[in-house]
Every structure is written in structure tokens, then in C-alpha cells.
TIKEDO-629067 format. One line per 4 residues: number of its first residue (from 1); their letters; for each residue x, y, z of N, C-alpha, C. Coordinates in steps of 0.1 Angstrom, whole numbers. Example, Ala and Ser with C-alpha at 12.3 -4.5 7.8 and 13.67 -1.06 7.14 Angstrom:
BEGIN
1> as> 132 -57 78 123 -45 78 132 -33 78  128 -22 71 137 -11 71 129 0 79
END
This chain:
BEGIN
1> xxxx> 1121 827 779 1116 819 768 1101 815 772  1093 817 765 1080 812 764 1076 791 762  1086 791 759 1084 773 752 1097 767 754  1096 754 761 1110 750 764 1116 742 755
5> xxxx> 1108 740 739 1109 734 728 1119 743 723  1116 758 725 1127 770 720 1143 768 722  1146 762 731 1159 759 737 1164 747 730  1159 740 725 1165 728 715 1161 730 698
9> xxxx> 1150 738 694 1147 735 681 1153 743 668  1160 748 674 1167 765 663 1164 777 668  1158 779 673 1150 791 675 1164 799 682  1173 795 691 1185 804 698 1191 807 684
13> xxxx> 1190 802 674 1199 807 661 1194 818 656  1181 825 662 1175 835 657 1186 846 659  1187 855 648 1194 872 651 1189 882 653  1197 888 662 1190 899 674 1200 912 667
17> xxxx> 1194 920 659 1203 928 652 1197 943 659  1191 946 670 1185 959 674 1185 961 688  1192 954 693 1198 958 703 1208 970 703  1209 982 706 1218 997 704 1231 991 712
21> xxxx> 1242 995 707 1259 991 710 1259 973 708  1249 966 705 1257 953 705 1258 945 691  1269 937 693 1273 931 677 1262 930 668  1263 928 656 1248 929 646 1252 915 642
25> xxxx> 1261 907 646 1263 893 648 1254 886 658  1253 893 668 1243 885 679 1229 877 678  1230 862 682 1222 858 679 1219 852 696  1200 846 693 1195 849 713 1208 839 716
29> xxxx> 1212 827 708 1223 823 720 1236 824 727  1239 841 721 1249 842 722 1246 853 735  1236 857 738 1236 863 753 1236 856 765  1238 861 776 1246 854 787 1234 843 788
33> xxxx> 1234 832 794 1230 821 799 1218 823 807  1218 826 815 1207 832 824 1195 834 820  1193 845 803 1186 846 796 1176 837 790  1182 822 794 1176 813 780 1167 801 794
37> xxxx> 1158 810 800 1151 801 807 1136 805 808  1126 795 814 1111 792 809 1107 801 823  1114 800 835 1109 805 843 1112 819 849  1102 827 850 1102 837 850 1108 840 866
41> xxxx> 1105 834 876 1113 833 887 1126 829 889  1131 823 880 1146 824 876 1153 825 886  1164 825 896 1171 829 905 1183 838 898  1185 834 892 1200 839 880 1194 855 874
45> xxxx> 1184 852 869 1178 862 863 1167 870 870  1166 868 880 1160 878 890 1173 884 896  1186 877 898 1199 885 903 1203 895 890  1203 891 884 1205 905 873 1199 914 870
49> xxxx> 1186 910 870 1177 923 873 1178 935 880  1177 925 894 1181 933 906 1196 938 908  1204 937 903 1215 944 898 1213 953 891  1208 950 881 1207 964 872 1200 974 873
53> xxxx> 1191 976 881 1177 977 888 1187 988 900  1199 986 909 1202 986 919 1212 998 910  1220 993 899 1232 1003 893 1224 1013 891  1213 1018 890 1208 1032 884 1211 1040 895
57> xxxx> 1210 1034 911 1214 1044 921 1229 1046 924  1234 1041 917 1249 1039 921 1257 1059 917  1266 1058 922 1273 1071 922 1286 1070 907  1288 1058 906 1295 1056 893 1293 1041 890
61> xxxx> 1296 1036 878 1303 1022 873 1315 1024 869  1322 1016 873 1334 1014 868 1335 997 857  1339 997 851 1339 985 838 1353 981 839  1356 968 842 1376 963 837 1370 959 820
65> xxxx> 1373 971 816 1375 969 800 1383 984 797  1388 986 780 1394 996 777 1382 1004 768  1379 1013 765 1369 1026 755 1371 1016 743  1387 1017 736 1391 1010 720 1380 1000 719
69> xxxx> 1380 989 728 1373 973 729 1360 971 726  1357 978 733 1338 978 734 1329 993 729  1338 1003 725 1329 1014 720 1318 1017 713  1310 1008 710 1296 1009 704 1286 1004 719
73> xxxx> 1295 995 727 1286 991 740 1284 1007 748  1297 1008 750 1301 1016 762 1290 1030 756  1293 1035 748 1284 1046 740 1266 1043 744  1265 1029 746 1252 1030 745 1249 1029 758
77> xxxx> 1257 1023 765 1253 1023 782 1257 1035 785  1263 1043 781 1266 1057 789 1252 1065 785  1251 1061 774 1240 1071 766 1224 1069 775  1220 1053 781 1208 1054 789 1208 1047 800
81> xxxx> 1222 1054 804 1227 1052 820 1226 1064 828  1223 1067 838 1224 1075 851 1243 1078 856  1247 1067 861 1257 1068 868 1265 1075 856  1276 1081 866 1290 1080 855 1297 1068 854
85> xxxx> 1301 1066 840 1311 1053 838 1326 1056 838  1331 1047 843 1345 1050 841 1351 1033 837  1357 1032 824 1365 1020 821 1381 1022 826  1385 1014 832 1398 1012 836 1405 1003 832
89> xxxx> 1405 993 822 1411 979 822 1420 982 805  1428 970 806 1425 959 812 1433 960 828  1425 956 841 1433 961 855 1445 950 856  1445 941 845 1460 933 849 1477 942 845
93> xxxx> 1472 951 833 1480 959 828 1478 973 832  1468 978 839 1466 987 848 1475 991 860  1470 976 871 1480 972 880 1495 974 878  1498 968 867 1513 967 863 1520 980 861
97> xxxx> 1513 990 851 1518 998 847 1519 1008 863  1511 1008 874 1512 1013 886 1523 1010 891  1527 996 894 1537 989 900 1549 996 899  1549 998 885 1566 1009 878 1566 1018 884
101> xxxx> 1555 1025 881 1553 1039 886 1557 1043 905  1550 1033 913 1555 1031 927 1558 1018 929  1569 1015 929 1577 1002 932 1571 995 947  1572 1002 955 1569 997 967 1550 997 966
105> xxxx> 1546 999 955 1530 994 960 1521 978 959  1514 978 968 1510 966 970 1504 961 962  1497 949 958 1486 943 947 1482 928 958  1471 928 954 1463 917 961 1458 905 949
109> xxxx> 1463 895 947 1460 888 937 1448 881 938  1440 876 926 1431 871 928 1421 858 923  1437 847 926 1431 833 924 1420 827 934  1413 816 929 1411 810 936 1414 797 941
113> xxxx> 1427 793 931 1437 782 937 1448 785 939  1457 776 943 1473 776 945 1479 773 931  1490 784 928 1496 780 917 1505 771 915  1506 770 906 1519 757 903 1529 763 895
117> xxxx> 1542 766 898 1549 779 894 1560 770 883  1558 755 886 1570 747 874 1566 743 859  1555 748 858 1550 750 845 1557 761 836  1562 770 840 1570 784 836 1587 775 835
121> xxxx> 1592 769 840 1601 762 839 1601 751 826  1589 746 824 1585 737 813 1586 744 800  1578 754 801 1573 762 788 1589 771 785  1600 769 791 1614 777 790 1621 769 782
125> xxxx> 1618 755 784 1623 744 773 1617 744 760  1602 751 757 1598 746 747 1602 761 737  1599 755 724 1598 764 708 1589 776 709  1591 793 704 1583 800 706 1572 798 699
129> xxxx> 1559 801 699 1545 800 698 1541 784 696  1547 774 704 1543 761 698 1539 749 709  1532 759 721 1526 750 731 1512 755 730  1500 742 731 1482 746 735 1484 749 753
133> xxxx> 1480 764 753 1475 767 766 1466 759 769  1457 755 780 1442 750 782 1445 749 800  1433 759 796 1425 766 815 1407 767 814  1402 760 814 1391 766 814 1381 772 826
137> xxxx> 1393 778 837 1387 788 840 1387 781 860  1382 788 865 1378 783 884 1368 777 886  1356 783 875 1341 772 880 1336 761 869  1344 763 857 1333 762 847 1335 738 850
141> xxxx> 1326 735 850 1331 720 852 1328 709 839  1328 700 833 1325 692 822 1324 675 826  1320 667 816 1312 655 819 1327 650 816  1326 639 823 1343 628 820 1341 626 801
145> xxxx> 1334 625 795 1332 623 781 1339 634 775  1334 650 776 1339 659 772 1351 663 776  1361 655 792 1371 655 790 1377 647 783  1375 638 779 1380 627 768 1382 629 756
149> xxxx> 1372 634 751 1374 642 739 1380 655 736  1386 665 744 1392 676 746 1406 661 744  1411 655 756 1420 650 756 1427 642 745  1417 637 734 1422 630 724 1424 639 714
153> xxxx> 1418 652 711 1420 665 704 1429 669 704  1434 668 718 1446 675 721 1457 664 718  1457 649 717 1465 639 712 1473 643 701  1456 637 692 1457 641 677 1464 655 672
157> xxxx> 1466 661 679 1468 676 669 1483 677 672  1489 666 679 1503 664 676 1516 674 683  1503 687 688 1512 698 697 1514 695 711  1522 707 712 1529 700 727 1517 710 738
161> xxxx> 1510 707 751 1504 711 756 1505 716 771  1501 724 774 1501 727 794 1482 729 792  1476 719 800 1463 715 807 1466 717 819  1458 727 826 1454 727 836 1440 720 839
165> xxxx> 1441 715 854 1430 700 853 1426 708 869  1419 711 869 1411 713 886 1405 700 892  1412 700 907 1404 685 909 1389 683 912  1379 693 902 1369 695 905 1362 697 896
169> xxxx> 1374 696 879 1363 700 873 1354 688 867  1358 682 865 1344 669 863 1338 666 873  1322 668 863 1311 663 876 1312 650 879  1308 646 889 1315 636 896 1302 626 890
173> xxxx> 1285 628 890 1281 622 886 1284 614 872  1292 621 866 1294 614 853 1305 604 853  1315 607 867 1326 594 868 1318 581 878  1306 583 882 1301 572 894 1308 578 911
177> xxxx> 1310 594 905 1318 598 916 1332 594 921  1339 589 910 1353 590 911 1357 602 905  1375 604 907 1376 612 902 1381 614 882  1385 624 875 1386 624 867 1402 616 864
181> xxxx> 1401 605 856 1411 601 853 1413 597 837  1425 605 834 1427 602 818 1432 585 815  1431 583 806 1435 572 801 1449 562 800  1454 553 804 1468 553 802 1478 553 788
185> xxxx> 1462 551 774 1468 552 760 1466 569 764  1461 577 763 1469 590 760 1477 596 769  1479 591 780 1495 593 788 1505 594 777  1502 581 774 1515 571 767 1516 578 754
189> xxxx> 1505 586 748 1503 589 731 1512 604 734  1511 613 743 1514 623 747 1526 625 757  1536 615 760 1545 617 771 1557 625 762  1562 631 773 1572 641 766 1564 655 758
193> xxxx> 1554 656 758 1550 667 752 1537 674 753  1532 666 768 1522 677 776 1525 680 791  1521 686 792 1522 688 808 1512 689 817  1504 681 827 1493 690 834 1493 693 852
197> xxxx> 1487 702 851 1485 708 865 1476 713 871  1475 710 885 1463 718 891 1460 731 885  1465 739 891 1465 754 885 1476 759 882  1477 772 877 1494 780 867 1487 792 874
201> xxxx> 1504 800 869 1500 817 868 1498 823 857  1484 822 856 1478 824 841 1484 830 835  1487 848 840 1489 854 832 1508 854 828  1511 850 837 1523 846 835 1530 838 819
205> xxxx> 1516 828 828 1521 813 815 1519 823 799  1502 829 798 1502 837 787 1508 848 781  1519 857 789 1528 858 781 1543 855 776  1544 844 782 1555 834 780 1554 829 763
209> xxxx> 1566 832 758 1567 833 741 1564 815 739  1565 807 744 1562 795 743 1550 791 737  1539 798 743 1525 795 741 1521 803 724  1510 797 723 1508 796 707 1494 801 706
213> xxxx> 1484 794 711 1468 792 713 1468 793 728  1455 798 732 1450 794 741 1432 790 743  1435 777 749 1419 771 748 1415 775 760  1401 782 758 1395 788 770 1383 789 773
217> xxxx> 1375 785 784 1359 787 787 1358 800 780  1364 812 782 1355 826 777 1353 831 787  1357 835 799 1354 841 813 1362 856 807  1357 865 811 1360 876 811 1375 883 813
221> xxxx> 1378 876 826 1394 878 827 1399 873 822  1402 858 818 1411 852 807 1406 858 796  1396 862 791 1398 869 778 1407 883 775  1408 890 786 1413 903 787 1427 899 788
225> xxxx> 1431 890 797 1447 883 800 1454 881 784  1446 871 779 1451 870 770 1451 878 757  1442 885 756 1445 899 745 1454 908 751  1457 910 765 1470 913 767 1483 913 765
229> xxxx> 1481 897 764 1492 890 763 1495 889 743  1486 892 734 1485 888 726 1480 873 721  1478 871 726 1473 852 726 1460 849 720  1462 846 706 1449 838 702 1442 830 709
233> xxxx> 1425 826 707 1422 816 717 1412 811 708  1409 798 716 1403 784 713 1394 787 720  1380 789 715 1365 791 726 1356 784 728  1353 773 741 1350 770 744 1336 776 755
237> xxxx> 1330 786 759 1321 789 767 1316 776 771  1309 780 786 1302 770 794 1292 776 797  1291 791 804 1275 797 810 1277 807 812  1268 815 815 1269 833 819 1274 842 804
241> xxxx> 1285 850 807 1292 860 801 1296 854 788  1301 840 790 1311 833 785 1306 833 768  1288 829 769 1287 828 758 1290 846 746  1283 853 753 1287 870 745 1303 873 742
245> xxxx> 1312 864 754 1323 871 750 1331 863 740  1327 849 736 1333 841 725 1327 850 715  1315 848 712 1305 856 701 1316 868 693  1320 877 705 1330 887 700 1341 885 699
249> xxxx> 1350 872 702 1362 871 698 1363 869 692  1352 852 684 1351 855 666 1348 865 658  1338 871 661 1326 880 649 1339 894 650  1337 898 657 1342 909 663 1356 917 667
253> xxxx> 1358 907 668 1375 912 672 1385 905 667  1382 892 659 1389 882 652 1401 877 656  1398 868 673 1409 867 678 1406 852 681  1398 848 678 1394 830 684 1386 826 671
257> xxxx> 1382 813 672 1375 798 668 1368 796 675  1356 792 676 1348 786 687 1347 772 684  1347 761 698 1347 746 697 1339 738 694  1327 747 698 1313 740 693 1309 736 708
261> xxxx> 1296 735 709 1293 731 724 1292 715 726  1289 708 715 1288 694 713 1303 689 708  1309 686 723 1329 687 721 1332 673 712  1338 674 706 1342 664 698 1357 663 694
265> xxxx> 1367 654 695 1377 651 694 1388 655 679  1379 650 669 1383 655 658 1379 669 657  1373 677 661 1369 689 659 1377 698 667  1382 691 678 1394 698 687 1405 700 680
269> xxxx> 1414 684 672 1421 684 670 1422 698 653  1414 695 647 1408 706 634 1410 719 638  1406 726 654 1407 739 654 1423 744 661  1427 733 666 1440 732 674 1451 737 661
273> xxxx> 1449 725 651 1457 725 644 1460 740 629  1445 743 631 1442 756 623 1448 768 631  1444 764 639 1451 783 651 1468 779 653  1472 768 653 1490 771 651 1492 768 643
277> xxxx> 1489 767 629 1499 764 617 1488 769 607  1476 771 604 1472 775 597 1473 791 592  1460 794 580 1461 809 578 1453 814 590  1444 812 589 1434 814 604 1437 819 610
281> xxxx> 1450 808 620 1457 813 629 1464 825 626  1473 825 619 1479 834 612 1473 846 615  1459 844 607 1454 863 612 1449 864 619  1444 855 634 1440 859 647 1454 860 654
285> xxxx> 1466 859 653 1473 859 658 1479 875 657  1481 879 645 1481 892 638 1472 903 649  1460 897 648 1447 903 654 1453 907 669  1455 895 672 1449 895 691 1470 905 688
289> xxxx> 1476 905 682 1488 915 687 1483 928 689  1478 934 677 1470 945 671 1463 950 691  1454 934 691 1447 942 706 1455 945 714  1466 936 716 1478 939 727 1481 951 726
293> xxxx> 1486 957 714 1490 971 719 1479 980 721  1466 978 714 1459 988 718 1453 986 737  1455 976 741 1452 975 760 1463 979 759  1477 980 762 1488 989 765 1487 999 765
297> xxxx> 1484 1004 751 1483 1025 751 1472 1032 760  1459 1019 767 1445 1023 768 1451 1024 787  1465 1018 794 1463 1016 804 1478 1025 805  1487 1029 798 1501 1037 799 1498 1052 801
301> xxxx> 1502 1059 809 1506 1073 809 1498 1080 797  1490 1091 798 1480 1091 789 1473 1086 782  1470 1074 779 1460 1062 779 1446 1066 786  1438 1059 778 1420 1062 783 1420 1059 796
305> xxxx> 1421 1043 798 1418 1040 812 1428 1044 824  1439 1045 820 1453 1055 828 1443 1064 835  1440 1074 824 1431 1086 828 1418 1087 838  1413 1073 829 1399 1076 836 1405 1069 852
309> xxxx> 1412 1062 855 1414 1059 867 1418 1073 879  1425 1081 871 1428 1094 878 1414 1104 881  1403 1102 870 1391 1109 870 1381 1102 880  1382 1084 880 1378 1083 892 1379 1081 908
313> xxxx> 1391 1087 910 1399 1090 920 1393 1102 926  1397 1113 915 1393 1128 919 1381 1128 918  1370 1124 912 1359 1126 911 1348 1117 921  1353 1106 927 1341 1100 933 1352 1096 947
317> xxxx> 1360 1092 949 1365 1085 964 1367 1095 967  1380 1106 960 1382 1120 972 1369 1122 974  1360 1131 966 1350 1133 970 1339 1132 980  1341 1117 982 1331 1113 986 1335 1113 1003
321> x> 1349 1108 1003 1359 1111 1020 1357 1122 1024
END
């Protein structure tokens, strides 16, 4: 950005309709975060450069996405790219479908917390599609205010919930450096019909018939998890990717609501309540099934990414050994 006036006055509302493979929805603030700064020394954005800069010498890219998902991107990065691409994903249903195939093979998981496995026990008690997921992710962090207001959103809207709470994600500045603590009126507004915890097995908890919505930063693997899983979502973004990949779960793929960046309580409770009982919901729910099976067919025995994982097997590691 030229003017740091640009970053508050409208101007990110401008649409970017000529960019080749990307949404003709995109507007500048819906590209990754990085982008929307004054300085041209940037650390963020001198790392991506130099990434991109670095993939032209590369011998392939590999992408965790499926061809179906992104084929107007993928088309145009193949088209003024060097390397060969190869899409494999989504690799949570990738992995899996391997698993069958050789029982005895290994997988290396890839949290970065400890899970909390009695959440799955909770969600066995509850009604099919009638719990709010909410994870926003390993890094993404928020002000004690914006948890308060997620928190009374999630009151108000009357459903039963599993919040995952990281003991890290409020900045601390905003508690005087205590930690994040909810209220003892929405304990009390909510007992018997939320649950929270350090961390879950995400993908577990998301295909557990319990769950209904899921409210999410927009990180790339919980979006893929959960179109896996079939699971509408609640969009939230915080930074990076987060913002492009909400952008296409509304415009695009019609599988989310976004929350608004300016979090507000009523506005929680409004989109909470539209994605499980409304029409809305209804047809992102419809939607994100629709995706579930097309990531199944794209990662099963003849499947795109099935394939291309066999083409980049034969084609670049044997090879290269």
C-alpha cells in the first residue's frame, strides 16, 4: 500500500477482478494479510517473495488440495509455473484411505497441542447436527473483549457448544496479563450445554454426527477437515491465508457466513442461529456434503489426487534416489 490511510478508508473494499484463476469476488482485502502493508521491507512479505522466487527452481510443487476445489487457480499456476504440480489432498483423507489399503502403515500426526479425547464422549450424548464446533485454530489469538463477545453469542443462540480455549489465546495485554477468564453469568447461562477445552481431535470431533456448524479462524487445514467432514462453517479469519480462504467459502463454494472482523455478540448469536436452523444453513449444509464427496472420490482408488500421489512417487522421489 502506498498510504496508510488505504488500510482504514474503503479502499480494501476495492475489486480485483483480473487476477487469472482467482474468484471475480476478490476484493484487495480478501488476499492474504501480508499484502496490506506500507512497508516495502515487510518481513512477511519479503518471506513470500522469496518463496516464490525460490519455487521456480523447485523440481515439483505438491499442493494439499484436490483439481475439483480450486481449478481455475490450479490451471493458472500450472499455466505460468515451471515446476510440475501435483495436488494430493485433502492428505487427511488421503492418509486414511492409505491406512485401509496397508493396515500396518504408519502416520505421524500433526498437532501442536495435547488432545483432550472426552469431548468425543460428550458429543455421544448430544442430538445429530445440534452442537457449535469452535476452534480457532494453534496461533490465531484475540483481545479478552472479542472473547466475550464470541462467548455471549454463543449464550444467546441457545445451542449447545464444544469451545476449544488455548491457554494462550488471549493477548495477555488486553487481560493486564492475567489469564483469560469467562464470566461466572455465562457459566451459569450455559451449564449443562457447553463444553470447553484446551484442545480436541479436530478431525475426529468434525465428523462426529453431533456437530452442526463449525466456527473457525479459516486456516487451511480446518477448512479442508471440515469439507471433509461435510461441516458447514462460521468464518472468522484473523491473518495470512485465512482471509482468501473465508472469501471462498462464502463467494465460492457456499459453505460458510463470515463473522465480521469487528466481533459482536448479537452478530454471533444471528449467524450461529442461521447456519443450524435456518435456510442458509440448510443450503451450506447441502453444499459442504456435495464437497465431502467430491474430496472422497478426488483421494479413493482412481481419484485425481489418489493418482497424482502415485505420479509423484514415480516421477520425482524414485527418480531422484
Amino acid at each position: 500500500m502506498s498510504d496508510a490511510e488505504q488500510l482504514t478508508n474503503g479502499f480494501l473494499d476495492t475489486r480485483v477482478e483480473w487476477v487469472r484463476g482467482m474468484s471475480k469476488h476478490m476484493r484487495l482485502r480478501d488476499y492474504p494479510s501480508f499484502l496490506r502493508t506500507t512497508d516495502p521491507g515487510d518481513k512477511m512479505l519479503e518471506y513470500g517473495l522469496h518463496e516464490m522466487e525460490h519455487c521456480k527452481d523447485a523440481t515439483a510443487v505438491v499442493y494439499n488440495t484436490f483439481d475439483e476445489l480450486e481449478q481455475p487457480a490450479l490451471d493458472a499456476l500450472r499455466a505460468n509455473f515451471t515446476p510440475a504440480s501435483y495436488t494430493i489432498g485433502p492428505l487427511n483423507l488421503l492418509a486414511a484411505e492409505h491406512e485401509q489399503l496397508v493396515p500396518a502403515l504408519d502416520t505421524l500426526g500433526s498437532n501442536l497441542w495435547k488432545e483432550d479425547h472426552a469431548c468425543l464422549q460428550w458429543l455421544d450424548a448430544r442430538e445429530p447436527r445440534s452442537v457449535v464446533y469452535v476452534n480457532y485454530g494453534s496461533i490465531t489469538v484475540m483481545t479478552n473483549q472479542q472473547l466475550l463477545e464470541f462467548a455471549w453469542g454463543l449464550a444467546g443462540s441457545g445451542y449447545a457448544f464444544l469451545w476449544v480455549i488455548r491457554p494462550d489465546l488471549v493477548v495477555a495485554a488486553s487481560t493486564g496479563g492475567a489469564d483469560a477468564v469467562l464470566p461466572a453469568a455465562f457459566v451459569e447461562e450455559t451449564r449443562g450445554r457447553g463444553l470447553l477445552a484446551s484442545w480436541c481431535p479436530q478431525e475426529a470431533v468434525l465428523r462426529h454426527e453431533a456437530v452442526g456448524v463449525f466456527l473457525t479462524h479459516s486456516g487451511w487445514n480446518s477448512t479442508l477437515e471440515s469439507l471433509s467432514a461435510g461441516v458447514p462453517m462460521l468464518s472468522w479469519p484473523f491473518f495470512s491465508e485465512q482471509l482468501t480462504n473465508c472469501l471462498y467459502k462464502c463467494a465460492e463454494w457456499g459453505v460458510a457466513m463470515e463473522v465480521g472482523d469487528d466481533v459482536r455478540r448479537d452478530v454471533v448469536e444471528r449467524r450461529i442461529r442461521e447456519a443450524m436452523g435456518g435456510e442458509k444453513g440448510r443450503e451450506m449444509r447441502e453444499r459442504a456434503l456435495e464437497w465431502k464427496e467430491a474430496a472422497a472420490r478426488a483421494t479413493r482408488p482412481g481419484g485425481s489426487s489418489f493418482a497424482n500421489l502415485d505420479r509423484l512417487i514415480n516421477d520425482v522421489l524414485l527418480k531422484s534416489s
